[in-house]
C-alpha positions, 0 to 999 in steps of 0.5 A, a space after each residue: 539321686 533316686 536308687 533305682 533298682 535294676 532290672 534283671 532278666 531272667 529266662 528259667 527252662 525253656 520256651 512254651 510254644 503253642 505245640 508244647 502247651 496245647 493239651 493231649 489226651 493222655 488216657 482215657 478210661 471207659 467206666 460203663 455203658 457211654 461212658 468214658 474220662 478222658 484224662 490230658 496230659 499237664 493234669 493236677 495230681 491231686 486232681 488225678 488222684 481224686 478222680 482215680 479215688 472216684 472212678 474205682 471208688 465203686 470197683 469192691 
């Protein structure tokens, strides 16, 4: 007889629905004349770090 493992399944969390993993702006920073970032909700924080690093890079 073939040992066949059996299949198991798991749900951890909750459900994403479309509601929930669309994303929203969660900041928004105006950084000159016309210009403005835009920072949505889910961001990377590393991503969030580098670009606070950039935007006030230049605020001495």
């Amino acid at each position: 007889m073939d040992q066949q493992p059996d299949i198991v399944q798991v749900k951890v969390g909750h459900m994403l629905t479309a509601s929930t993993a669309r994303p929203t702006k969660a900041l928004q920073l105006k950084v000159g004349n016309n210009k403005s970032v835009i920072v949505y909700n889910h961001i990377n924080g590393y991503i969030l770090d580098a670009l606070m690093k950039a935007v006030f890079a230049h605020d001495n």
